[in-house]
C-alpha positions in Angstrom: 40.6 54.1 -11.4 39.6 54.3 -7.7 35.9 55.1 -8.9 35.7 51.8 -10.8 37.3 50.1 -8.0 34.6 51.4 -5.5 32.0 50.3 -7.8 33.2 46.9 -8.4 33.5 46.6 -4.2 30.3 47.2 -4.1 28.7 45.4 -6.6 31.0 41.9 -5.0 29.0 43.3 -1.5 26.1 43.0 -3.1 26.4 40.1 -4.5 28.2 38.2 -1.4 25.0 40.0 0.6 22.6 38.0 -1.6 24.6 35.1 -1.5 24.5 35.1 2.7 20.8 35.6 1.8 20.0 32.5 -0.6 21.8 30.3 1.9 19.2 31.8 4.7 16.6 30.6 2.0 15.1 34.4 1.9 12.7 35.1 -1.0 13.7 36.8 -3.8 11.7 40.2 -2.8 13.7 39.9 0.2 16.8 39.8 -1.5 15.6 42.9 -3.8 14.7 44.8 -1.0 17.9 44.3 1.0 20.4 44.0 -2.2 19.0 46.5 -4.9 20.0 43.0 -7.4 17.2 42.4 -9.7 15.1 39.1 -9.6 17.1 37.8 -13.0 20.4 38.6 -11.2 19.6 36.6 -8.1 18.1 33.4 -10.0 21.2 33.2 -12.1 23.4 33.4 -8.0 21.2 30.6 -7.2 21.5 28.7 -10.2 25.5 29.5 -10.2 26.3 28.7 -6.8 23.5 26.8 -5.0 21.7 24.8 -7.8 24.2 22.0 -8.1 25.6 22.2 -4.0 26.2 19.5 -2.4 23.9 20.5 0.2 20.0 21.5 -1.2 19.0 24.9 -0.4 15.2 25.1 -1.4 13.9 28.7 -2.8 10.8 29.8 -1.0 7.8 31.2 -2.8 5.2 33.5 -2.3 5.1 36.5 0.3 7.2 37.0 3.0 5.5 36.8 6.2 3.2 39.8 7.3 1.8 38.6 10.7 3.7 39.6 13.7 1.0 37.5 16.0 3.4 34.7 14.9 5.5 35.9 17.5 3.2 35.6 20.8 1.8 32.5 19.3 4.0 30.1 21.8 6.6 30.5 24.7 8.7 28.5 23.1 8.3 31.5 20.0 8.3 34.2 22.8 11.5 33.0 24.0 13.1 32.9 21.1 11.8 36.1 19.7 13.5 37.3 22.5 17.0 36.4 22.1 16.6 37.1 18.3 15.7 40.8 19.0 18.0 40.8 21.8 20.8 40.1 18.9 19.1 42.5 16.7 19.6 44.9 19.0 23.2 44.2 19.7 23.7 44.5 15.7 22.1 48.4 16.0 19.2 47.0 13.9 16.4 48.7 16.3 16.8 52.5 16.5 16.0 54.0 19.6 13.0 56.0 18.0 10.5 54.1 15.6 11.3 54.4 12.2 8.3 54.4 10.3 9.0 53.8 6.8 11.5 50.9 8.1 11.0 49.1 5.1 12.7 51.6 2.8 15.4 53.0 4.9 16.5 50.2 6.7 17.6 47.6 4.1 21.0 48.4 2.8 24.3 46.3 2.5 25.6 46.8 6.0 23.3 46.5 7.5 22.2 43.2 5.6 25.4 42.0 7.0 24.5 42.7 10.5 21.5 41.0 10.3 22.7 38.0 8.7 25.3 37.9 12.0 22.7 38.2 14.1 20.9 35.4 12.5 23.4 33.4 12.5 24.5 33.3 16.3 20.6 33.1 17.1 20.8 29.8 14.9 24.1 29.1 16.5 23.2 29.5 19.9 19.5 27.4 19.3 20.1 24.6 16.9 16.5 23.7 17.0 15.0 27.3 15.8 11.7 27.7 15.3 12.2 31.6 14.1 13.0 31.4 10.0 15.7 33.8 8.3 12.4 35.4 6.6 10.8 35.7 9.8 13.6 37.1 11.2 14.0 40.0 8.7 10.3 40.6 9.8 10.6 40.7 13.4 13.7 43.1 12.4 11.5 45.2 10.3 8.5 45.5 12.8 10.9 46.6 15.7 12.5 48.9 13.4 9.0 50.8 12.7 7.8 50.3 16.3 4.1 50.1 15.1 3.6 46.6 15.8 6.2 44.8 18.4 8.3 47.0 20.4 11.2 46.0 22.5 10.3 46.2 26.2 10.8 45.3 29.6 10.4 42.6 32.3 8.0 44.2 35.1 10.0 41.8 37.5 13.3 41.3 36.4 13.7 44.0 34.0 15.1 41.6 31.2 14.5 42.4 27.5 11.4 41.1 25.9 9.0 41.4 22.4 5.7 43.2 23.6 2.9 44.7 21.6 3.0 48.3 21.1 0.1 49.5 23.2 0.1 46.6 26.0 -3.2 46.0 28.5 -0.7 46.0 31.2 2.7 45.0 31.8 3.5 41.6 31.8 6.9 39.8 33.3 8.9 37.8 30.8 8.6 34.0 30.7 11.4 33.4 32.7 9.7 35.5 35.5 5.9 33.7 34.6 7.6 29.7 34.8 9.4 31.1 38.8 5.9 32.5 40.1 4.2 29.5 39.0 6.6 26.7 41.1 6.3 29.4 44.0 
C-alpha cells in the first residue's frame, strides 16, 4: 500500500508542478522537460483548469528562448538578471561547478519547485518584469552549465552580477557604473 501511495504523491507533484508552470505561461517542452508529463497530459491541465479561468492565461508557442545575449541587451535587463540569478542562487539552482549537460540533470520536481519560488519573489519584488518565466528557466539553465553566463563579481563593490564566461576584463556592476558617472 505505501508503494501506490508514493506513486500517487508523485504523480499529484507532477501534476501541481505543471500546473505552477501553465500559470508561468511556460511552453509545453518546458513543462516536459521539467515534469516528465506528456504534451496530451499537459493540454488536457490546461484545458481542465485554465481554459475557462476567470483570469486568461495565454499558451505560448514555438521554441523556448535560446539567446542568452538577451540578457546584456539593457541595464534595465542586467539589473534584473541580476536579482533573478541572485534568487536562483539562493534556491541552490546554480551549482558551484558547471554542470554541463544542465539540461538533463537539472530539471526535476524539486527543483521545479524552487525555481518557480524564485520566480515568483523576483515577480513579487519587480512588478514591472521584463525577464519572462521562460526566460527565466533559461537564464537558470545557462548558469547551471556555466558555458555561456556565469555568476560573477563586482570589481568595485564585490556584489553579484551575470557576466559572460570568458570576460575582456572585469567590469563593476551597474550600481557601481551609474556612482562613477555622477562623480
Amino acid at each position: 500500500m505505501r508503494i501506490s501511495e508514493d506513486r500517487y504523491d508523485r504523480d499529484r507533484q507532477r501534476l501541481e508542478l505543471a500546473l505552477r508552470f501553465l500559470t508561468h505561461e511556460a511552453r509545453t517542452q518546458t513543462i516536459r522537460a521539467w515534469t516528465g508529463l506528456t504534451d496530451d497530459r499537459i493540454r488536457k491541465l490546461y484545458r481542465s483548469y485554465l481554459g475557462h479561468a476567470a483570469c486568461y492565461v495565454p499558451r505560448h508557442r514555438g521554441k523556448s528562448p535560446h539567446q542568452a545575449a538577451y540578457f546584456t541587451r539593457s541595464l534595465r535587463i542586467q539589473q534584473e538578471t541580476a536579482v533573478l540569478a541572485s534568487f536562483f542562487a539562493l534556491a541552490g539552482l546554480v551549482p558551484a561547478e558547471p554542470l554541463p549537460a544542465a539540461g538533463a540533470t537539472l530539471p526535476n520536481i524539486a527543483r521545479g519547485d524552487s525555481l518557480c519560488n524564485a520566480f515568483e519573489a523576483y515577480a513579487n519584488l519587480i512588478p514591472t518584469a521584463a525577464i519572462s518565466f521562460e526566460y527565466a528557466v533559461f537564464l537558470a539553465e545557462c548558469l547551471a552549465r556555466g558555458d555561456q553566463l556565469r555568476l560573477g563579481r563586482c570589481c568595485d563593490c564585490g556584489g553579484i552580477m551575470v557576466v559572460e564566461r570568458f570576460p575582456i576584463r572585469d567590469k563593476p556592476c551597474q550600481h557601481c557604473t551609474v556612482a562613477a558617472q555622477r562623480r
